[in-house]
C-alpha positions in Angstrom: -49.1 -93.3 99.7 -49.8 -90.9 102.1 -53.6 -90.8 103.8 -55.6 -87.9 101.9 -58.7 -87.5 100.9 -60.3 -89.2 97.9 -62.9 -86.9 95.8 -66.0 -88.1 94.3 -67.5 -86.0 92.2 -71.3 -86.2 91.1 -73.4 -84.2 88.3 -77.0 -84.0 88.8 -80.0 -83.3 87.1 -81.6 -80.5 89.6 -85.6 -80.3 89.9 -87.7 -77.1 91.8 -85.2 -76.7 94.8 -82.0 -75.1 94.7 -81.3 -77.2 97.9 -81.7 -80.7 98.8 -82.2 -81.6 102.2 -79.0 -83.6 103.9 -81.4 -86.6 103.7 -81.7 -86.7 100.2 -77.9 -86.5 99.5 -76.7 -88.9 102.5 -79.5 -91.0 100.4 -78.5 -90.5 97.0 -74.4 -91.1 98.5 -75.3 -94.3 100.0 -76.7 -95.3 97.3 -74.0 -94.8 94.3 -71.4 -96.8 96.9 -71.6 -99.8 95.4 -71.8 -98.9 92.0 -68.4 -98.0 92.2 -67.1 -101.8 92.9 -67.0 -102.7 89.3 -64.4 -99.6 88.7 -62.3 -99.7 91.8 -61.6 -103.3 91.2 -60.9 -103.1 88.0 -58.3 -99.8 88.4 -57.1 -102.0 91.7 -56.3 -104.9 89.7 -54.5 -102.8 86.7 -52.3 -100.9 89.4 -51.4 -104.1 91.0 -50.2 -105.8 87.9 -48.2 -102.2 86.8 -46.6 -102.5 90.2 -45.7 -106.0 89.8 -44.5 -106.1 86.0 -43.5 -102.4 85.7 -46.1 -102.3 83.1 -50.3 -101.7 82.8 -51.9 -104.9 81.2 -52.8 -104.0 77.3 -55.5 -105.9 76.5 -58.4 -107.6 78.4 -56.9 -110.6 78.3 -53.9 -109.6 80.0 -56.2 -108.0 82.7 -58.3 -110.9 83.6 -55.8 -113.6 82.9 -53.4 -112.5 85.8 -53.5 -114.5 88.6 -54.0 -111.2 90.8 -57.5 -110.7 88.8 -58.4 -113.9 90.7 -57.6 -112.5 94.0 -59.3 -109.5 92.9 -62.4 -111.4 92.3 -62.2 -109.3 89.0 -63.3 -112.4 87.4 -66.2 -112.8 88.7 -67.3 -109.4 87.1 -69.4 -110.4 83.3 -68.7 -107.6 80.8 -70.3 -106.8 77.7 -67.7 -104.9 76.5 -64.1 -104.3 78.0 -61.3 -102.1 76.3 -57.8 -101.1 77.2 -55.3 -98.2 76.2 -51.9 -98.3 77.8 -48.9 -95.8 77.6 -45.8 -95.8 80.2 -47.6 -94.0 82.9 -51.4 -94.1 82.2 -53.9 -96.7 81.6 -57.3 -96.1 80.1 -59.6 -98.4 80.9 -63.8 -98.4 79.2 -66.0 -101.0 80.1 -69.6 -102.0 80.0 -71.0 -104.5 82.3 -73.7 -107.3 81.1 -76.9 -106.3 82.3 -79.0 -108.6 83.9 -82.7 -109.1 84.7 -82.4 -107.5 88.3 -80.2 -104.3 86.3 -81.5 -104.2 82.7 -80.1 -100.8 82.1 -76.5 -100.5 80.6 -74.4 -99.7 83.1 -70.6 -98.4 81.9 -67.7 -96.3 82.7 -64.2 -94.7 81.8 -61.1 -95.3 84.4 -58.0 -94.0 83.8 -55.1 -95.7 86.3 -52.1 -93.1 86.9 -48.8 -93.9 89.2 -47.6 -90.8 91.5 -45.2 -90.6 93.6 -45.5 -94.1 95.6 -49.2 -94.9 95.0 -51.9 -95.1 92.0 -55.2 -92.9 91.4 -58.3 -94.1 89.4 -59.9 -91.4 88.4 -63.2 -92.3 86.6 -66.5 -91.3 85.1 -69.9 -93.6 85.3 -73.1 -93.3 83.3 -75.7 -95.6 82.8 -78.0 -95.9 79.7 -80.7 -98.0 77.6 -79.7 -100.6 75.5 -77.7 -99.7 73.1 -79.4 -101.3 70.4 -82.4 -99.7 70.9 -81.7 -96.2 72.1 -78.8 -94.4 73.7 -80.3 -92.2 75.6 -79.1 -91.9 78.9 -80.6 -92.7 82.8 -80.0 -91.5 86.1 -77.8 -93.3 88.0 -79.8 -92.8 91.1 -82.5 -90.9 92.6 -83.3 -89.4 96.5 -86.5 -87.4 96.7 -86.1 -85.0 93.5 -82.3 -85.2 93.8 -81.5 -87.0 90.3 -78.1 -88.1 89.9 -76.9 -88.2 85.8 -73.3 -88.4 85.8 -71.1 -89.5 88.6 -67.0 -88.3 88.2 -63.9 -88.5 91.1 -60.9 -89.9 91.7 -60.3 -92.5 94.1 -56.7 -93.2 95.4 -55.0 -96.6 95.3 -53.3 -97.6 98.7 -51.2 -100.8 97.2 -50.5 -101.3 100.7 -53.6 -101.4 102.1 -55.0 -103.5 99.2 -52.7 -106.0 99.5 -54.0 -106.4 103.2 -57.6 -106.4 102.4 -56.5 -109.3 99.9 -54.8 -111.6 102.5 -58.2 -111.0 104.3 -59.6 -111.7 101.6 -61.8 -108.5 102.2 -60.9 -106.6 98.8 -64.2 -107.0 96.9 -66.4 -106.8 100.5 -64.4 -103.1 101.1 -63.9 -101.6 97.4 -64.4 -98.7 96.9 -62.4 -97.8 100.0 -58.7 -98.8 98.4 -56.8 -96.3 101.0 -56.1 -96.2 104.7 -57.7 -92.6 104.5 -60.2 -92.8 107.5 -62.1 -89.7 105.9 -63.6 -92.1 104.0 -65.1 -90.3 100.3 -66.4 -86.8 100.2 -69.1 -86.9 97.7 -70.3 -83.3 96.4 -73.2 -82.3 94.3 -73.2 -80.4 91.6 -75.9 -79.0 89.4 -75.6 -80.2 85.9 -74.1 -77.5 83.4 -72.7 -76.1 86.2 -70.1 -76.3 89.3 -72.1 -74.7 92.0 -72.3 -77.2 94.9 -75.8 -78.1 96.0 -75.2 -80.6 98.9 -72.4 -82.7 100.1 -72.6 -86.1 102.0 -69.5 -88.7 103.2 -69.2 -92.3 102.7 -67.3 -94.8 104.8 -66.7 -98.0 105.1 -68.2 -100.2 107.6 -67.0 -101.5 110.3 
């Protein structure tokens, strides 16, 4: 796959400022990176089993019984909930993750895995939320001054290539969600919620 840019789309809960300061949204960027992990392994995993079998995985068994989920470190993610909708070209992929003492809130999210040309895209929507059983009423994902972050969407693009390096350094889970060789890194733009009009962009990449 050719190096291009990889868009990461965020919806946001705006307060008094039709603005935010580039503070706020290099902030609020940082701080969604690694709450994309979960997703980017899981769509990396799903495109590397597709390339390997000519077919996406249709259950979660499927997924996290291949030997590549080990590699992956896939397995090492707990789910609460993990479903899995396959066609020829497309896989659709929902999950919720268990949450835990130190992240009590539900966090979950849709991927859907698509093959073009010589490469894979993910692209995804995350949302975090109460517990279910109680209320499903939904939380920011993150927070930077007043700049409240509800909904994040994007695509990210699949480098098999370049994943398959990062996995004989065994580097994959360290680097995710950077799966291509695109040295832009991820443009992140904010977007006020209800509407399209950007309020504030910021880029991510990987470190050193």
């Amino acid at each position: 796959m050719t190096a291009r840019a990889c868009l990461l789309l965020l919806v946001v809960l705006i307060g008094t400022r039709p603005a935010w300061a580039q503070a706020a949204t290099d902030q609020a960027a940082e701080q969604l990176e690694p709450l994309l992990a979960e997703m980017a392994l899981l769509a990396a995993t799903a495109a590397l089993i597709h390339d390997a079998q000519g077919r996406y995985p249709a259950t979660p068994f499927e997924l996290l019984s291949a030997p590549v989920a080990a590699d992956t470190e896939l397995r090492g993610i707990t789910f609460a909930d993990l479903g899995l909708s396959a066609d020829a070209d497309t896989l659709r992929i929902v999950y919720l993750l268990t949450p835990t003492p130190e992240t009590p809130t539900e966090r979950g999210g849709a991927v859907l895995v698509t093959r073009i040309d010589d490469g894979y895209t993910a692209r995804f929507r995350l949302a975090h939320r109460d517990d279910a059983d109680f209320s499903t009423r939904s939380l920011p994902i993150t927070q930077a001054d007043l700049l409240r972050v509800r909904e994040t969407r994007g695509m990210l693009c699949l480098d098999l290539a370049h994943i398959r390096a990062l996995l004989a350094d065994g580097t994959l889970a360290q680097r995710a969600p950077y799966l291509s060789e695109d040295e832009d890194g991820l443009t992140v733009e904010f977007t006020a919620h209800g509407g399209t009009r950007s309020v504030g962009t910021a880029t991510l990449t990987p470190d050193p």
